[in-house]
C-alpha positions as CSV (number, residue, x, y, z in Angstrom):
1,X,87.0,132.6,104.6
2,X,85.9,129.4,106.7
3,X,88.7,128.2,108.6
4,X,88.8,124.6,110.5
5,X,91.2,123.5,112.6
6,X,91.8,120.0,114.8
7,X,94.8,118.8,116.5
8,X,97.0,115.6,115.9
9,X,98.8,114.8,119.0
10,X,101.9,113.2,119.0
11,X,102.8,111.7,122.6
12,X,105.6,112.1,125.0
13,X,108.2,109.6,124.6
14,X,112.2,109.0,125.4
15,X,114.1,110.5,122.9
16,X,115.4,107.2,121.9
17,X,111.9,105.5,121.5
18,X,111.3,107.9,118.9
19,X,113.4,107.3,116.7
20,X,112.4,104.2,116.2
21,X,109.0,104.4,117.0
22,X,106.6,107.2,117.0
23,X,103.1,107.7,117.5
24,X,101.0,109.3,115.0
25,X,97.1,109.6,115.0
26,X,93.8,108.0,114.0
27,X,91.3,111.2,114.3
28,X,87.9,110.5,115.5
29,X,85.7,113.2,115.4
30,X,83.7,113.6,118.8
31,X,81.5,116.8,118.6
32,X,79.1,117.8,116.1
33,X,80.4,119.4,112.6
34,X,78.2,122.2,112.4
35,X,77.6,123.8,109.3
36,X,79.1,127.0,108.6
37,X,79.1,130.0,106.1
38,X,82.0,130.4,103.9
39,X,82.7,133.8,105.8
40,X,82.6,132.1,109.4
41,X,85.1,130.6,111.7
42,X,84.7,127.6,113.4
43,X,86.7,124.4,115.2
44,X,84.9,121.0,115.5
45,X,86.8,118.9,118.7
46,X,88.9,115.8,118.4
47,X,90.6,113.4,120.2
48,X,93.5,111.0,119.2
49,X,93.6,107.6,119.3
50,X,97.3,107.0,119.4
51,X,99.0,104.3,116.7
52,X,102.2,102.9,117.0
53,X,104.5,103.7,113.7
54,X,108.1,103.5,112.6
55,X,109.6,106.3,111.6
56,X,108.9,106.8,107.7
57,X,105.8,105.8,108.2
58,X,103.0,108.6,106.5
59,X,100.3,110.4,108.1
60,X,97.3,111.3,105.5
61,X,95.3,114.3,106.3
62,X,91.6,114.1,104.8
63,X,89.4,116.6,104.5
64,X,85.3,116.4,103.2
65,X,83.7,119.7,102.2
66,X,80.1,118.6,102.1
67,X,78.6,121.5,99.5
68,X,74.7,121.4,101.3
69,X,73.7,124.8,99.1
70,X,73.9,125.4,95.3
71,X,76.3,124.5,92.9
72,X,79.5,126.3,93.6
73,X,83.1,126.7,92.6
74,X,85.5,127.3,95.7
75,X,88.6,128.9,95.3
76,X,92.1,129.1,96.9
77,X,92.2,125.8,99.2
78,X,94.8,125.0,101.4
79,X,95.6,122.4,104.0
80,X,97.9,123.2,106.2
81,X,99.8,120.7,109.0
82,X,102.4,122.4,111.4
83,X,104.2,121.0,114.1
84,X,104.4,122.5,118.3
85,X,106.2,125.5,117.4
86,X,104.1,126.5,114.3
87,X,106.7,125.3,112.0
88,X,105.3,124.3,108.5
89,X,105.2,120.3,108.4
90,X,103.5,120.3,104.9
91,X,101.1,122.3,102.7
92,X,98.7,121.3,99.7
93,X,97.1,124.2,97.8
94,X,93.6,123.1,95.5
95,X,93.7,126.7,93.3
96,X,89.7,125.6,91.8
97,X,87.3,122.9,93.4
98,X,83.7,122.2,91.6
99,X,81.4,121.5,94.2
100,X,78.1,120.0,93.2
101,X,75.0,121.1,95.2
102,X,74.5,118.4,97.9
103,X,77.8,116.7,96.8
104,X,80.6,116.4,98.2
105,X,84.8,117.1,97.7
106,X,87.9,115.7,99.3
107,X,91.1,117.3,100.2
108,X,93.6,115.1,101.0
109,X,97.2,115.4,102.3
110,X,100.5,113.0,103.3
111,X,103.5,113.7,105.0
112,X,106.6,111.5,106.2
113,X,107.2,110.8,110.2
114,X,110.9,111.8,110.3
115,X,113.4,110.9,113.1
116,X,113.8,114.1,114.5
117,X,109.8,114.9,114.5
118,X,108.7,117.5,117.5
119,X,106.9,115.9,120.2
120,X,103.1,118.1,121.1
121,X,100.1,119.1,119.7
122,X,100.4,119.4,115.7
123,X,97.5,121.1,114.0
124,X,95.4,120.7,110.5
125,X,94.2,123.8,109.0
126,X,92.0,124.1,106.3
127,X,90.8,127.5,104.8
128,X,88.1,127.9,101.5
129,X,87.5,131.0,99.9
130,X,84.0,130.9,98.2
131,X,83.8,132.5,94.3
132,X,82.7,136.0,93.9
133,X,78.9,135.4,92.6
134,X,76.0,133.2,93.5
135,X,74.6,132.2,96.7
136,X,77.0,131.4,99.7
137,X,77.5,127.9,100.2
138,X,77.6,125.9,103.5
139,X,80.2,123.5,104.1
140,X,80.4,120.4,106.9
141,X,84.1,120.7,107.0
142,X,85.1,116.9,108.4
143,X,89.1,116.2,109.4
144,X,90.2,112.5,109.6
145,X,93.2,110.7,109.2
146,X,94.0,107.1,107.7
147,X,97.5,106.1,109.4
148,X,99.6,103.7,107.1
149,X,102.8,102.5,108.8
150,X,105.7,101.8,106.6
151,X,108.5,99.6,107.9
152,X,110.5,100.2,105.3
153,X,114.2,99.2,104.3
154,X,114.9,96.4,107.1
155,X,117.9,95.9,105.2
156,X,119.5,98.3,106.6
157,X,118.9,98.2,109.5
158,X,122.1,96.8,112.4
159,X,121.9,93.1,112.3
160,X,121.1,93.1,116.0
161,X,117.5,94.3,115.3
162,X,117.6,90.7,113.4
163,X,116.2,87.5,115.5
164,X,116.8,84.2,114.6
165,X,115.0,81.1,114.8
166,X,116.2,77.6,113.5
167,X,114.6,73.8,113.2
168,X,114.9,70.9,111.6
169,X,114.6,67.4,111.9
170,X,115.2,65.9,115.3
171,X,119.1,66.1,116.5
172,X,119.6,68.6,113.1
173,X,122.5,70.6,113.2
174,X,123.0,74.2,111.3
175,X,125.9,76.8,111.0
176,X,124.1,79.8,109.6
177,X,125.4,83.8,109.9
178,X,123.5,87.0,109.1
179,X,125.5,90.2,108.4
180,X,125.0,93.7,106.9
181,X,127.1,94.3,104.0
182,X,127.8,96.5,101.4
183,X,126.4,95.4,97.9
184,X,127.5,97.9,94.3
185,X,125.1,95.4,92.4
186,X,122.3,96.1,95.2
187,X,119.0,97.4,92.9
188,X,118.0,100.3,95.4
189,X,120.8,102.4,94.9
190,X,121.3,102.5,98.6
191,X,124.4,99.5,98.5
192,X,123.1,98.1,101.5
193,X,121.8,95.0,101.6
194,X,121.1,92.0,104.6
195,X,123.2,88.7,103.6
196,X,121.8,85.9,105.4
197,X,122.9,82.1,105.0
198,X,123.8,78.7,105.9
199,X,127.4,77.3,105.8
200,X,126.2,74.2,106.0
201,X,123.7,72.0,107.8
202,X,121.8,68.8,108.5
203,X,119.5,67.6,105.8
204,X,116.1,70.2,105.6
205,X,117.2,72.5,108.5
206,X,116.1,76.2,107.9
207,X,117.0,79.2,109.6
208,X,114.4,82.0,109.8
209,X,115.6,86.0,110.6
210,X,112.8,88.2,111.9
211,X,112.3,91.8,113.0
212,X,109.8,92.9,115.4
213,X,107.6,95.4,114.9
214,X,104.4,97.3,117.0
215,X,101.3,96.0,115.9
216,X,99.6,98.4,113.1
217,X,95.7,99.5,112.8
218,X,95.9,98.5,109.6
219,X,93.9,95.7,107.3
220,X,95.9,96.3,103.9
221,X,99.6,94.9,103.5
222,X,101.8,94.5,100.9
223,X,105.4,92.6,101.8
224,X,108.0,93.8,99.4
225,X,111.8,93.0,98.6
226,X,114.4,92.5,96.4
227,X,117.0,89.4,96.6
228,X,119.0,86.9,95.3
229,X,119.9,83.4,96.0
230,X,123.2,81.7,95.5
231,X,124.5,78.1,96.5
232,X,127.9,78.2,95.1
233,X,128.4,75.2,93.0
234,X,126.0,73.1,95.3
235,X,122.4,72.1,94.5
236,X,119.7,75.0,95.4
237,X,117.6,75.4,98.7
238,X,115.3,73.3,99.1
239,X,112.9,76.6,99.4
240,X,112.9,79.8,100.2
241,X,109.6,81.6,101.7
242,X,108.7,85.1,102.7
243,X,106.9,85.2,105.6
244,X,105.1,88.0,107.8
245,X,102.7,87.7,111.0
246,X,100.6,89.8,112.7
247,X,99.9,88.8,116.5
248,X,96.9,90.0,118.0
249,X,97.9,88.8,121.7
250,X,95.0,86.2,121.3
251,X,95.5,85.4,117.5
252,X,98.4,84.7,115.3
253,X,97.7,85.4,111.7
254,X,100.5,84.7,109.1
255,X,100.6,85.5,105.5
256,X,103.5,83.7,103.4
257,X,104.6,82.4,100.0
258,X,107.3,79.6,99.5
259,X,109.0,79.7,96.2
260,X,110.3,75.4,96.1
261,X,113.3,75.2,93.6
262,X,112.0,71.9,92.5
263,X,114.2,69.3,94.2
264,X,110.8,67.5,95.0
265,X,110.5,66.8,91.5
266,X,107.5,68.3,90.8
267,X,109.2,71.9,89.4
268,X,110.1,74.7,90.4
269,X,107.0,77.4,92.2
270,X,105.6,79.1,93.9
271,X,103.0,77.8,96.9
272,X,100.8,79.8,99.6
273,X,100.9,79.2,103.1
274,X,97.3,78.2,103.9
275,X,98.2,78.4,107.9
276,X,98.5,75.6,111.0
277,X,94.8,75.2,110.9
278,X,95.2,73.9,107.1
279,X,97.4,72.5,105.3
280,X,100.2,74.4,105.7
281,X,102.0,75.3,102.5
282,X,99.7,74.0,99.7
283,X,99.7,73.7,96.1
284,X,96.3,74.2,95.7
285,X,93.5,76.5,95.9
286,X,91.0,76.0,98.6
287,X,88.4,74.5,95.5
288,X,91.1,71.9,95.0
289,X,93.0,72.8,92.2
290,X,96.0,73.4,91.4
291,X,97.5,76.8,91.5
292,X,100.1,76.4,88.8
293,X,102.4,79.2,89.9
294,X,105.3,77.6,88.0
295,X,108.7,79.6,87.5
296,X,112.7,79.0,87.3
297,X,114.9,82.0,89.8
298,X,118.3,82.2,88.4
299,X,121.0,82.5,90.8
300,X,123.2,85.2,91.5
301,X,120.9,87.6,89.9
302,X,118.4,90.4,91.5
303,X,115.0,89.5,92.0
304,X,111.7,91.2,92.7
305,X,109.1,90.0,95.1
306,X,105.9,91.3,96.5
307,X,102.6,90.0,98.1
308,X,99.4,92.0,98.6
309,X,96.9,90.7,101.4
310,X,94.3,91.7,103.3
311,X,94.5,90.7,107.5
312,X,91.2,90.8,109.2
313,X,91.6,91.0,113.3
314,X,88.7,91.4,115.6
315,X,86.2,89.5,117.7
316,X,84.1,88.6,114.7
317,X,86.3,87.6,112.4
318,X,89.8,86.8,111.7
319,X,91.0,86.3,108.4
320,X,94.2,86.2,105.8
321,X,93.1,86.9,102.6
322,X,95.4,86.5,100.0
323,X,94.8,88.9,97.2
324,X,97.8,88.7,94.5
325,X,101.9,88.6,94.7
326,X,104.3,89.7,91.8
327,X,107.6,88.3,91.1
328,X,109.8,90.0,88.6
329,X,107.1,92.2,87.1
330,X,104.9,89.1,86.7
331,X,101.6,89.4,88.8
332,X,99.1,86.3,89.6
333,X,96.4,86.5,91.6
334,X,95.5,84.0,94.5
335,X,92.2,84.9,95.7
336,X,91.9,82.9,98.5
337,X,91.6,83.2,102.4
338,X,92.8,81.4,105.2
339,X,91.7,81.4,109.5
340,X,94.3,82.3,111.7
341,X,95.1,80.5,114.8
342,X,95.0,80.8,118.3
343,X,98.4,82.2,119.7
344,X,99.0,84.2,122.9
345,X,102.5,85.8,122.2
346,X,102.4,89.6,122.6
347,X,100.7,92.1,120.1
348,X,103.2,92.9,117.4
349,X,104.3,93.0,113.7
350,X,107.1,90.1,112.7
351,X,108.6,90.4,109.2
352,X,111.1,87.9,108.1
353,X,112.6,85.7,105.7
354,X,113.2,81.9,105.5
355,X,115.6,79.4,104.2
356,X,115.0,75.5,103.7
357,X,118.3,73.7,103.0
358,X,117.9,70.9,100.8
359,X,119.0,67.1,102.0
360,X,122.6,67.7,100.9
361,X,123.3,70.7,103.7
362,X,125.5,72.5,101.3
363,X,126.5,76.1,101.9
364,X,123.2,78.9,101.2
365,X,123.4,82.5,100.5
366,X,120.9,85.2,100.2
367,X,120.8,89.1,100.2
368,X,117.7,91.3,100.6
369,X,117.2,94.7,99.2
370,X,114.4,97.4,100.2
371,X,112.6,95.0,102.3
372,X,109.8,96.5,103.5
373,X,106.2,96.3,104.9
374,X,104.0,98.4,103.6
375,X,100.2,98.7,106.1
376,X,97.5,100.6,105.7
377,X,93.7,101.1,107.2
């Protein structure tokens, strides 16, 4: 049997901290990965660069056997991840692999961050058994790990984890609340929900609720939630937008859709934030034309909302690139990509959700299911 072990290390941190916020590991492999006979044991180095994740968030164990002999069938795989005290964190058994000569195979492994997680070294252990007949094959056995963080259900979450942040026009005034409440219509099956709202305002004020988060090594990220919108027997927000940033500490770089209910008289859709350095939230594509995302949200009734976008962040380039967002089982594509803009406020994740009161001021409700933030290398 070959046998390959690294480490993931999961740092030292007050019991309290980890609850809400553990560290899990991007592997990068240091020393060389010597090839070894399938009868031979052997341990290529690590080190871990720690990531900041919420609890839920996934850790994905990958593994390359890199076949550099004949073709061969390998039998009897296993990946195994334990914690400090040896306990089993998860297993994945492959029973029959077909590995091409000079080709290539990958294992690959996920397992949930809970609250109560063991602080030390875990390890990744992978073991092959080679078939009975034909020549023994040699394997570059290669660990990695792609982190994706998963701030998931900030619905639930105590309402004092919730920020706010209101404007208007000059001298507005606003009487908003933010609660969390328990919802039997609520589509996750959880009952919980976050009810956010205005009881009544100054023409075009808005309140916006935000949670921060630690920023995520990630470039992939899908905003997800449920809601619904009610104004009682007044006329409808003037918009509502769902908004998430990622700050840099040199950069901020937002991604947002604003869904207009169509007091402006030009219908009720859907527009893209295009970002301070353009022209904010725009009904049309960066060639000009119209994006035509056109569509009528009931009140009182469950909706479902997500956006897919790509955030670039380094040196070289920094970039939100809108991809596609779904509403209701509908998907449209955007295709499109915005600069961010210079902004010096503290590295970190903000997820959050908007409300634009129309001229009237009337009283605005809305309630958000399984929000989440889903972010991923």
């Amino acid at each position: 049997m070959a046998r390959h072990q690294s480490q993931l290390r999961i740092s030292s941190l007050p019991w309290v901290s980890i609850i809400a916020s553990l560290v899990t590991l991007l592997l990068v492999l240091v020393a060389s990965t010597t090839p070894a006979s399938a009868n031979a044991t052997f341990t290529t180095q690590v080190t871990a660069s720690p990531t900041s994740v919420e609890q839920g968030g996934s850790v994905t164990v990958t593994v390359v056997l890199n076949n550099t002999t004949s073709k061969r069938v390998i039998t009897n795989v296993v990946l195994d991840v334990k914690d400090p005290s040896g306990g089993l964190v998860n297993s994945k058994t492959w029973t029959k692999r077909n590995v091409g000569a000079n080709s290539t195979t990958t294992l690959s492994s996920s397992f949930i961050i809970g609250s109560n997680a063991a602080i030390g070294t875990y390890s990744a252990t992978v073991t092959t058994m080679a078939g009975a007949t034909g020549p023994t094959p040699v394997f570059d056995v290669i660990t990695r790990t792609s982190a994706s963080v998963i701030y998931n259900n900030l619905d639930n979450d105590d309402v004092s984890k919730w920020e706010r942040y209101v404007e208007g026009p000059t001298g507005f005034r606003i009487d908003d609340f933010a609660q969390r409440i328990t919802d039997e219509s609520a589509p996750s099956g959880d009952k919980t929900v976050f009810h956010m709202g205005i009881n009544s305002s100054s023409s075009y004020a808005n309140v916006y609720r935000y949670q921060r988060k630690p920023l995520a090594n990630a470039t992939e990220y899908t905003y997800k939630v449920r809601f619904k919108w009610s104004s009682g027997t007044g006329p409808a927000p003037q918009a509502l937008e769902f908004p998430f940033s990622i700050y840099t500490g040199s950069k901020r770089l937002e991604a947002a859709m604003q869904w207009v209910s169509g007091h402006d008289g030009q219908g009720a859709r859907w527009r893209v934030w295009s970002g301070f350095n353009a022209d904010h939230w725009t009904d049309l594509d960066p060639n000009g034309n119209p994006w035509g995302f056109y569509q009528t949200l009931e009140p009182d009734v469950w909706h479902t909302f997500s956006l897919k976008v790509t955030i670039l962040k380094d040196l070289l380039q920094d970039e939100i690139i809108y991809h596609s967002f779904t509403v209701n089982g509908v998907t449209r594509d955007i295709n499109a990509k915005y600069d961010g803009f210079g902004d010096t406020t503290t590295a970190q994740t903000v997820i959050a959700y908007q409300i634009d009161n129309n001229y009237w001021g009337n009283r605005q409700d809305v309630w958000l299911d399984d929000f989440t933030l889903e972010a991923t290398n």
